[in-house]
N, CA, C and O of each residue as an XYZ file, in Angstrom:
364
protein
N       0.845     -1.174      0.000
C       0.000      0.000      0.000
C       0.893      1.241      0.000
O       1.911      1.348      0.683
N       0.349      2.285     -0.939
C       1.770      3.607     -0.722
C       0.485      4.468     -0.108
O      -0.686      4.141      0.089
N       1.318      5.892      0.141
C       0.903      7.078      0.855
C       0.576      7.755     -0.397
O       1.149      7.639     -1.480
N      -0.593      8.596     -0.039
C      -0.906      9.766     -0.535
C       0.486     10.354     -1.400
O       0.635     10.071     -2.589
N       1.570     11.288     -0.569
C       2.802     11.620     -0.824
C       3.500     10.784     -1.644
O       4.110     11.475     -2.460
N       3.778      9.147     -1.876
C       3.934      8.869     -2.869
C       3.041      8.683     -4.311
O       3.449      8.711     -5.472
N       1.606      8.474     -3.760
C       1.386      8.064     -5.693
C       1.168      9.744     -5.975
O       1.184      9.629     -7.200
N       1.039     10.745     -5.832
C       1.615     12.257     -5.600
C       2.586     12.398     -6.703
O       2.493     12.656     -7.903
N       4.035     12.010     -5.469
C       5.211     12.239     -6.326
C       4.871     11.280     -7.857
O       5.140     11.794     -8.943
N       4.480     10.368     -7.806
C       4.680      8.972     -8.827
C       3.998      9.786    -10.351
O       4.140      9.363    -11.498
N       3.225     11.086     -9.913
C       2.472     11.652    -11.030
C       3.009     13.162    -11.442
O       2.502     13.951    -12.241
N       4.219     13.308    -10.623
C       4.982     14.563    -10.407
C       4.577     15.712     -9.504
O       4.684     16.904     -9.793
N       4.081     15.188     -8.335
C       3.816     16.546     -8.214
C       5.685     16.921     -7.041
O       6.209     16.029     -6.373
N       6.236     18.334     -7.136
C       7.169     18.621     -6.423
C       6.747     18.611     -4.944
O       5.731     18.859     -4.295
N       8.359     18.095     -4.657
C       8.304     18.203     -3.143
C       9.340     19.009     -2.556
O      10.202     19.430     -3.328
N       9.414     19.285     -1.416
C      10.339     20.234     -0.732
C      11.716     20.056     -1.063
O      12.501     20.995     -1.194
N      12.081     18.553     -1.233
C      13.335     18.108     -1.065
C      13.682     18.310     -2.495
O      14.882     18.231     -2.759
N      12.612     18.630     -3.759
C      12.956     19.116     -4.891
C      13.400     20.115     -4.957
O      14.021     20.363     -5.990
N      13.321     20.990     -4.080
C      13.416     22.481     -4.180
C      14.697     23.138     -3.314
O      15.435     24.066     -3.648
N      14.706     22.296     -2.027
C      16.345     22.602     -1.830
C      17.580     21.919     -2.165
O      17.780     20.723     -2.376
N      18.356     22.899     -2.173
C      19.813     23.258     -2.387
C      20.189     21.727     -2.005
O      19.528     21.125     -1.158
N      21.572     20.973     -2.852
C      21.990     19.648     -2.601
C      22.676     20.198     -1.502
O      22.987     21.357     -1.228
N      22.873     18.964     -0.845
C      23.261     19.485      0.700
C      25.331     18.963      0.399
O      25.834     18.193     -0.419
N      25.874     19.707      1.338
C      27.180     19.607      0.835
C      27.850     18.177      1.117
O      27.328     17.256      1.744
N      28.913     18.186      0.616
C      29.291     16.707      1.010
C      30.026     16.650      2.153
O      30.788     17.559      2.479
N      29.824     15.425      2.939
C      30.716     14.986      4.627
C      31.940     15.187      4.133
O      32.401     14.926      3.022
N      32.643     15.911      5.524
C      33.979     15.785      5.474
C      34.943     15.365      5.981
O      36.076     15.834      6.086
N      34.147     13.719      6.577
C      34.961     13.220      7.255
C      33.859     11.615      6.326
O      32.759     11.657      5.775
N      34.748     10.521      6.529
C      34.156      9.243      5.764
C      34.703      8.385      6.920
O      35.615      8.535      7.733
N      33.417      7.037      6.575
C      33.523      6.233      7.703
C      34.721      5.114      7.596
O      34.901      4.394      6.614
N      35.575      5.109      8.910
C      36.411      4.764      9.536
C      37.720      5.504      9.956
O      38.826      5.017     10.188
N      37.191      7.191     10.006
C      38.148      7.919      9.783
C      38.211      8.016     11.257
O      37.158      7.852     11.873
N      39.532      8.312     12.045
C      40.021      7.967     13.171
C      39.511     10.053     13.574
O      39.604     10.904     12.689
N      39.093     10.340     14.842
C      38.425     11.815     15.239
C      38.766     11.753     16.539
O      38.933     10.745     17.224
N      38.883     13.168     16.916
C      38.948     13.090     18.256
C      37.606     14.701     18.717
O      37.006     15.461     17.957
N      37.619     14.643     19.727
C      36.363     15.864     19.357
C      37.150     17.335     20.278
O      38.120     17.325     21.036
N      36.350     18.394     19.872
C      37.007     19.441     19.562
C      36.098     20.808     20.644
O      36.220     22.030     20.724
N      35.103     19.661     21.405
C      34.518     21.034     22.095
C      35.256     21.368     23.491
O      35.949     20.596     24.154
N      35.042     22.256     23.676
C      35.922     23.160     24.571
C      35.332     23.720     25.812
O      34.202     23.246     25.690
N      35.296     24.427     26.975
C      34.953     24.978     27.860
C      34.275     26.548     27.259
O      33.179     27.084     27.421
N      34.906     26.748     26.878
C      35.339     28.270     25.590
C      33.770     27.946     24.580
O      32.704     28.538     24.750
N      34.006     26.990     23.673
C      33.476     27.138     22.609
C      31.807     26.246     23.184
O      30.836     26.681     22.567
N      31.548     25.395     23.983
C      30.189     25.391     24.336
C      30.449     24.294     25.766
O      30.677     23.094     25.918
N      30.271     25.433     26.609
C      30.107     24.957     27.960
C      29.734     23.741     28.586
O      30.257     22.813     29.203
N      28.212     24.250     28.034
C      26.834     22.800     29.092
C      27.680     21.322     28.385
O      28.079     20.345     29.020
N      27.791     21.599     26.669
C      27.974     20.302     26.006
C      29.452     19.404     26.888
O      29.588     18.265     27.332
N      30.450     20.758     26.811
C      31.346     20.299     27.799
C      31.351     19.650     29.104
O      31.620     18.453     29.003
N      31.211     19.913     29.899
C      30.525     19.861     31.485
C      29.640     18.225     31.431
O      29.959     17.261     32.128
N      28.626     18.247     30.543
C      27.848     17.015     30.336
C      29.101     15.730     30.013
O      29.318     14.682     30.622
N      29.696     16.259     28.940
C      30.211     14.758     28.483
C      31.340     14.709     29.459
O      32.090     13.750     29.274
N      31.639     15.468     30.413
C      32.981     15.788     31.164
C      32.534     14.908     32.525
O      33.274     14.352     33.338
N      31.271     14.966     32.496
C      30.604     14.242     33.662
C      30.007     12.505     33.719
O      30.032     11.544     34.487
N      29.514     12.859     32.435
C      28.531     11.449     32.007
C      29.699     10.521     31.250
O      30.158      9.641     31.978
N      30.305     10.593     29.754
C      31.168     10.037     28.958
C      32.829     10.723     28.821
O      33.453     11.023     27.803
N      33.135     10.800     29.945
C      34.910     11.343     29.914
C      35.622     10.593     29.224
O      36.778     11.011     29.156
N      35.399      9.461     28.561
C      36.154      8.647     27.738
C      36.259      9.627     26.069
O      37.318      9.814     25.470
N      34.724     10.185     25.551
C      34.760     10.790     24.274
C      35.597     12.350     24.681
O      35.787     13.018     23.664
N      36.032     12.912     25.780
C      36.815     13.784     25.608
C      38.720     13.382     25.807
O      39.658     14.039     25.355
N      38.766     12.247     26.534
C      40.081     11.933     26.202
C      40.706     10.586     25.098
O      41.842     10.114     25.053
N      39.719     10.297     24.443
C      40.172      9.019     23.669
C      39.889      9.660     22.581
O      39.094     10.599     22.622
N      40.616      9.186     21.160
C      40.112      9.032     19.761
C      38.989      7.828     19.110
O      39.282      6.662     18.844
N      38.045      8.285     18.996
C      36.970      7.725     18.392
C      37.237      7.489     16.776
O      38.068      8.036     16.049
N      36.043      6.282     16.404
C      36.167      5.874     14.705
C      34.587      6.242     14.318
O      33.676      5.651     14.899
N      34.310      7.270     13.285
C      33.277      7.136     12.300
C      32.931      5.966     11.982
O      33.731      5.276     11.351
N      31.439      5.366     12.400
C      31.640      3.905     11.978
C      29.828      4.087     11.250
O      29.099      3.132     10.982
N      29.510      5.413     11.089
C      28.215      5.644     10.339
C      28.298      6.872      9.858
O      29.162      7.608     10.337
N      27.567      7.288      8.981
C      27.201      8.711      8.171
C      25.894      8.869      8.957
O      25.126      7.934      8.734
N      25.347      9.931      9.951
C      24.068      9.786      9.578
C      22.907     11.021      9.040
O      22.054     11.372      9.855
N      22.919     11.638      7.674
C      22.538     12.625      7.025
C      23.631     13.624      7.193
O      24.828     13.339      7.222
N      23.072     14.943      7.313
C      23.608     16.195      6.456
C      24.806     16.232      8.390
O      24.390     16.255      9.548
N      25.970     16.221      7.953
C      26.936     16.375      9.073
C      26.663     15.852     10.389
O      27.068     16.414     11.407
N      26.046     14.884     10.393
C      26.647     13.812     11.544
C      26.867     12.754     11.730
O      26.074     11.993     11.176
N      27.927     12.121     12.514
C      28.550     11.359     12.196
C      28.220     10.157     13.360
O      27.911     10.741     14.399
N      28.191      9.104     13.490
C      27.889      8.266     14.509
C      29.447      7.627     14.843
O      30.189      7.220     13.949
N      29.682      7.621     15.812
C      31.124      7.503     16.309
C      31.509      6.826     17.554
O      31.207      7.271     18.662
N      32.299      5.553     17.330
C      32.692      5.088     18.586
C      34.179      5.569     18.995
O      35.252      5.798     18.436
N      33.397      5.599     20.822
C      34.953      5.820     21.301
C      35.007      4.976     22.296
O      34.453      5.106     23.387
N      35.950      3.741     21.788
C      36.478      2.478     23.048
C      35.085      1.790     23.334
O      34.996      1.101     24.350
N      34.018      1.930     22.521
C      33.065      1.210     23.281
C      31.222      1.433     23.149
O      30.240      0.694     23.087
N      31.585      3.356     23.155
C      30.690      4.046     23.503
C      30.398      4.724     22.309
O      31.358      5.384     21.909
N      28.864      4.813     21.235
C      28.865      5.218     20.510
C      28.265      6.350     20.897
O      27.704      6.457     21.988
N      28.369      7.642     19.689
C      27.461      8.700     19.934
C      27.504      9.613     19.010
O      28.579      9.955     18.518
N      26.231     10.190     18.606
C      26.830     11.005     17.462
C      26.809     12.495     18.055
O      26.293     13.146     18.964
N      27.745     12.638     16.907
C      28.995     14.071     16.475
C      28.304     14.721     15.546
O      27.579     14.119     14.754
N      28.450     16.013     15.542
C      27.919     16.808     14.679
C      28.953     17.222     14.200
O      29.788     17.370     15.092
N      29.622     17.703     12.439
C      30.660     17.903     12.102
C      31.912     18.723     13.120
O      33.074     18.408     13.378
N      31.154     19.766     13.484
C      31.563     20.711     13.832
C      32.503     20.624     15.578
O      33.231     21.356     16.248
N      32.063     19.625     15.645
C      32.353     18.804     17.102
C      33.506     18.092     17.393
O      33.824     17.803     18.546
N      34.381     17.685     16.056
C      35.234     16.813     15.856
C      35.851     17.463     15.028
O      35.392     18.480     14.509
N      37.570     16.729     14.644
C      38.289     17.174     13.903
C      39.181     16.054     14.213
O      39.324     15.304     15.180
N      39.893     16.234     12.737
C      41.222     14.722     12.586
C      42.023     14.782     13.688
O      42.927     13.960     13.840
């Protein structure tokens, strides 16, 4: 059985995702070795949280081991997965 939204599209009608901009490409690919990059400085609470709950993702290097959509990345570190938002990480 399809949705409304598909037999829709199936007859052309446009959809949103027709209309925006291709989204850019990841800049990091899976199995790429990361370590993450947030700071006291650059966002506090996020700091403080993982400083409290997962202290392993601020002192270990983690592996990209998923893409998941437009810049984030699903990432283990030693154990513990979690996703990263590009901007969060760096080689």
């Amino acid at each position: 059985m399809t949705t409304y939204s598909e037999e829709m599209e199936k007859l052309g009608q446009v959809t949103i995702f027709d209309l925006l901009p291709p989204s850019p490409s990841n800049a990091f690919s899976i199995g790429d070795s990361v370590r993450v990059v947030i700071t006291v400085e650059s966002d506090s609470e996020s700091y403080h949280y993982l400083e409290a709950y997962h202290p392993i993702v601020l002192k270990k290097r983690g592996e990209i081991i998923e893409i998941q959509g437009n810049q984030q990345y699903l990432v283990n570190f030693a154990g513990e997965l979690h996703v990263m938002k590009e901007h969060e990480i760096s080689f």
